[in-house]
C-alpha positions as CSV (number, residue, x, y, z in Angstrom):
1,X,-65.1,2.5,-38.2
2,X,-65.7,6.0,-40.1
3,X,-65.5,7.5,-37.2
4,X,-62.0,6.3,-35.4
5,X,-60.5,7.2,-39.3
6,X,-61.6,10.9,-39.0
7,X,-60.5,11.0,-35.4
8,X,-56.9,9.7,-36.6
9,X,-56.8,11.9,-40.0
10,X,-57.4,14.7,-37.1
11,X,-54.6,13.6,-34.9
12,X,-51.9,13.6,-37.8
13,X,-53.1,16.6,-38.9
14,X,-53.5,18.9,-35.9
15,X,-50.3,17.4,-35.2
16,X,-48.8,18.2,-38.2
17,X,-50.0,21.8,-38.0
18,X,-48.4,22.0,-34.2
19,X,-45.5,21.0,-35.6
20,X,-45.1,23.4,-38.0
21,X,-46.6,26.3,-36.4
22,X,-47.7,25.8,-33.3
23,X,-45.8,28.1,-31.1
24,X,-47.1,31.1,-33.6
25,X,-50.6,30.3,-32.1
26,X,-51.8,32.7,-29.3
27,X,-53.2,31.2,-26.3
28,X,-55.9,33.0,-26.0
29,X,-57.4,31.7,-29.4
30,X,-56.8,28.0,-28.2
31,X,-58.8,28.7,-24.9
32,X,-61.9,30.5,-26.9
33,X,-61.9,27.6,-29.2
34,X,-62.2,24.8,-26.7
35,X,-64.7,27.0,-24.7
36,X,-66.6,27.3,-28.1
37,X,-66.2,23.3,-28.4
38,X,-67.3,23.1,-24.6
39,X,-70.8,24.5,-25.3
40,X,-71.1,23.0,-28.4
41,X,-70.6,19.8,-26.5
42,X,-72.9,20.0,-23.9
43,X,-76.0,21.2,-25.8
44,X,-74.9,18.3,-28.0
45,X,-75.2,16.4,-25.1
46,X,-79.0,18.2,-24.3
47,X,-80.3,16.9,-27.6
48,X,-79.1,13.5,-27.0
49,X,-80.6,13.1,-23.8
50,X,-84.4,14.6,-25.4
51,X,-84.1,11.3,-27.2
52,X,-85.2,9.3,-24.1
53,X,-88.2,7.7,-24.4
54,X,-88.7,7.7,-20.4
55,X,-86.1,9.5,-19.0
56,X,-86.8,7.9,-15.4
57,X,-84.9,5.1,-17.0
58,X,-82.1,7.1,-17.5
59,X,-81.8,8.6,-14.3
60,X,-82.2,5.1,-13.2
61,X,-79.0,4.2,-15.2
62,X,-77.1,7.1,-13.9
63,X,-77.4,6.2,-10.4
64,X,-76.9,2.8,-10.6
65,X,-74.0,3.4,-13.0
66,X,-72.4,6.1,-10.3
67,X,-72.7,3.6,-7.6
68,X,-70.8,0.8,-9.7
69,X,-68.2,3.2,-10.6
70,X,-67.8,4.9,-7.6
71,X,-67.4,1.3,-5.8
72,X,-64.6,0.2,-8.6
73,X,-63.1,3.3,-8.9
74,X,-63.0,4.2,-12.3
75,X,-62.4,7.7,-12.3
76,X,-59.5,7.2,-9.6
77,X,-58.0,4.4,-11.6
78,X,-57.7,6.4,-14.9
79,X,-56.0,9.2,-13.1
80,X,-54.2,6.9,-11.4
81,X,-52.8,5.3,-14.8
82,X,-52.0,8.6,-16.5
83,X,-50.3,10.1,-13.7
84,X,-47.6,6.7,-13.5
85,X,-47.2,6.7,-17.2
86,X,-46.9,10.2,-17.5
87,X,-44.3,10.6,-14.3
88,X,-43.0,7.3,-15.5
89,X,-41.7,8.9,-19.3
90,X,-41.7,12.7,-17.8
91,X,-39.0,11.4,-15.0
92,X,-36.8,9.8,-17.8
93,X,-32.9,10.0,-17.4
94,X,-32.9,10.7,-21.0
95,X,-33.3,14.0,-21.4
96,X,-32.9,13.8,-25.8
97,X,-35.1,13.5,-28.7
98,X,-36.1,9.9,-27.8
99,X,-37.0,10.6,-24.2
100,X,-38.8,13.2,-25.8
101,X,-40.7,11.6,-28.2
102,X,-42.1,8.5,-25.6
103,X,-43.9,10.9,-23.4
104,X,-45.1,13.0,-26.2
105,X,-46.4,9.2,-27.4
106,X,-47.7,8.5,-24.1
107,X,-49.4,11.7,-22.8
108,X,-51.3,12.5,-26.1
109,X,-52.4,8.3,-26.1
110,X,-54.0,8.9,-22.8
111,X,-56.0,12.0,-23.5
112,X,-57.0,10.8,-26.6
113,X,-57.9,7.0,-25.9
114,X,-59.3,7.7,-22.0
115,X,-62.7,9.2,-21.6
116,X,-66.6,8.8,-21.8
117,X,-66.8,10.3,-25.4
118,X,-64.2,7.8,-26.9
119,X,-66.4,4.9,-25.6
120,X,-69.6,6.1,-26.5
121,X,-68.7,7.7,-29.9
122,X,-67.4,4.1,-30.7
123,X,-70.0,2.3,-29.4
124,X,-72.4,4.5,-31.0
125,X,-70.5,4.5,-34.6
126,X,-70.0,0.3,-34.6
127,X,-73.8,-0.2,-33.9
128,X,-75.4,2.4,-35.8
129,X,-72.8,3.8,-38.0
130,X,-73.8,6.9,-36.4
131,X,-70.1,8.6,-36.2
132,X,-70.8,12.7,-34.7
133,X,-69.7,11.4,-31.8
134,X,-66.6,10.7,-32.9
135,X,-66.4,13.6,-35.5
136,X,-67.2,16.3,-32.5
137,X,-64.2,14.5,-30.4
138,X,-61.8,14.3,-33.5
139,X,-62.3,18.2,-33.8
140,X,-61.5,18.5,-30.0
141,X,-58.8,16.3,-30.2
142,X,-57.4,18.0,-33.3
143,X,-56.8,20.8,-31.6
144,X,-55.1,19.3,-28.6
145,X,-52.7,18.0,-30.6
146,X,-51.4,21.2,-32.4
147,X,-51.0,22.7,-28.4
148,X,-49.1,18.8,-27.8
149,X,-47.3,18.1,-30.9
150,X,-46.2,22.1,-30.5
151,X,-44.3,21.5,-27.0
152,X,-43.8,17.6,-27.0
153,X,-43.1,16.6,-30.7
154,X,-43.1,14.3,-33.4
155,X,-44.4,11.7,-30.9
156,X,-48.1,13.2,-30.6
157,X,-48.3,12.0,-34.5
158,X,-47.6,8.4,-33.2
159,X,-50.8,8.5,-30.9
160,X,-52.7,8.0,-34.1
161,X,-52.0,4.0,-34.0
162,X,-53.3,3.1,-30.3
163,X,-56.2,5.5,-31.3
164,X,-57.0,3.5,-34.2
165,X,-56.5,0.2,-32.7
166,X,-58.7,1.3,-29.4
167,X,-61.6,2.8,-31.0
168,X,-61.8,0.3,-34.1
169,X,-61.7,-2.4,-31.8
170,X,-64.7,-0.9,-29.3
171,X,-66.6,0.0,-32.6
172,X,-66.3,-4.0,-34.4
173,X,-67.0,-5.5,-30.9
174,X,-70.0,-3.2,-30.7
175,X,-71.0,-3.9,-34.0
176,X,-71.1,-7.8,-32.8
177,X,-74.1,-6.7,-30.7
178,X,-76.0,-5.4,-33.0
179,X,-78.4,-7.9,-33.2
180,X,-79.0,-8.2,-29.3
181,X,-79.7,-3.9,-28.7
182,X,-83.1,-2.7,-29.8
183,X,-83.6,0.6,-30.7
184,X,-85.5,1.6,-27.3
185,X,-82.2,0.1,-25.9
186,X,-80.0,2.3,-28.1
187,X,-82.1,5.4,-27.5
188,X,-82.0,5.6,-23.6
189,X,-77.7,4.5,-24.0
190,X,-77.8,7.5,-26.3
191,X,-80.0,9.8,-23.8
192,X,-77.9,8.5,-21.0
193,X,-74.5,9.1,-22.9
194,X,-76.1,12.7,-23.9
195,X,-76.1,13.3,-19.5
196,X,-72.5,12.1,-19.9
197,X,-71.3,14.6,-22.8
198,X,-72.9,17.3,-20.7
199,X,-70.7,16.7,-17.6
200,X,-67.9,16.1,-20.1
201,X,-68.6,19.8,-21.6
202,X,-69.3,21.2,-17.8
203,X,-66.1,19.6,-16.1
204,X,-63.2,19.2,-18.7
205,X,-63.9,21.8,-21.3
206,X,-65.8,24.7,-20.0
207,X,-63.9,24.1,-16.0
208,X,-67.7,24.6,-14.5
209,X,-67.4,22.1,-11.6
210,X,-65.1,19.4,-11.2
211,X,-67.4,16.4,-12.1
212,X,-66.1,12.5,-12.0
213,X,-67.7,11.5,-15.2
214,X,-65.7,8.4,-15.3
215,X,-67.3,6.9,-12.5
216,X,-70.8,7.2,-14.5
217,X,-69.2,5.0,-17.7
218,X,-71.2,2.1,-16.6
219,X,-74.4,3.7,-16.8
220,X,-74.1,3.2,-20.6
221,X,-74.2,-0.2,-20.0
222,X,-77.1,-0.3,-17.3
223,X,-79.1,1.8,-19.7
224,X,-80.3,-0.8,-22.0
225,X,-80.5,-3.6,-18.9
226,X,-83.2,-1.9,-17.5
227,X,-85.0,-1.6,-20.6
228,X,-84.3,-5.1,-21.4
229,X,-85.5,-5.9,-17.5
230,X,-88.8,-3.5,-18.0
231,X,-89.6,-5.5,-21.5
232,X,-89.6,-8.5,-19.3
233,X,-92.2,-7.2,-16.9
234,X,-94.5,-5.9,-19.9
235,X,-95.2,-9.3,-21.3
């Protein structure tokens, strides 16, 4: 849970700062520092992935994981959602503060709660107490909502609560499992989650090439199955 309460002290706060003087900040200093956070992620996301113990497992995962996602739809889905709700709020007939204030609410609740390092950082900080995760995506997010809070309002600051209640509740049910994920489970989830932050860093914060990382969400789950599975066939 330390994680998801740095995250939300970095919502309020960037938001609080966008607030206040978010229109005096230049453009091109928002776009150098999320490029700067768009390396830093992926080579984050390198060192993760040297973690594997056989990275065949983790390519494994990834494919398998693309094909489930692919087949449900995941990445379509999410886009999906946040387009409605956002067209939903951004089509209001009010046109004051409050109408205002819901899709600032909404659109900052989206970007913050939907996305591969949300899950993984929480997953990552219920079972292991491990929070970077979290801490690298609080500083991203932090940042986002100084440019948010700065056009949108007061209502960015609100995002705080689902954050709280979305990644707290990932990180206790995670924490549930504890006892079931081994460390050579934990360390190919954390390799393949590392191939994850990459495409995050690649396709969403550096604009490389458009990658559906989405659909790969449920390699983080396949992961430790097939370790599990291989630990079978060993005995």
């Amino acid at each position: 849970m330390t994680g998801t309460f740095i995250n939300v002290a970095a919502i309020l706060l960037g938001g609080t700062i966008g607030l206040l003087f978010g229109a005096r900040i230049p453009e091109r200093f928002k776009n150098t520092v999320i490029a700067g956070m768009g390396i830093f992620t992926a080579a984050l996301g390198m060192s993760m992935f040297l973690e594997s113990a056989n990275q065949l497992i983790v390519l494994g995962a990834l494919l398998i994981g693309a094909l489930i996602g692919e087949w449900a739809g995941i990445e379509d889905w999410l886009q999906k959602l946040g387009q409605t709700l956002e067209k939903r709020f951004s089509q209001d007939s009010e046109t004051g503060a409050s109408s205002k204030f819901v899709r600032g609410f909404m659109v900052s609740s989206l970007l913050f709660c939907i996305g591969p390092i949300a899950i993984l950082g929480s997953i990552q900080d219920g079972l292991s107490g491990d929070y970077n995760l979290l801490a690298v995506k609080s500083t991203l997010d932090g940042f986002a909502s100084v440019a948010f809070a700065s056009t949108l309002g007061v209502g960015v600051l609100f995002s705080a609560l689902p954050i709280f209640v979305y990644q707290g509740g990932v990180s206790l049910l995670a924490n549930q499992l504890n006892a079931i994920v081994t460390d050579p489970m934990m360390a190919e989830m954390t390799a393949t989650g590392g191939i994850l932050l990459i495409g995050v860093g690649v396709s969403n914060l550096l604009d490389i090439k458009k990658i559906r990382v989405g659909n790969f969400l449920p390699a983080l789950a396949v992961a430790p199955l097939i370790v599990w599975a291989l630990s079978l066939l060993e005995r």
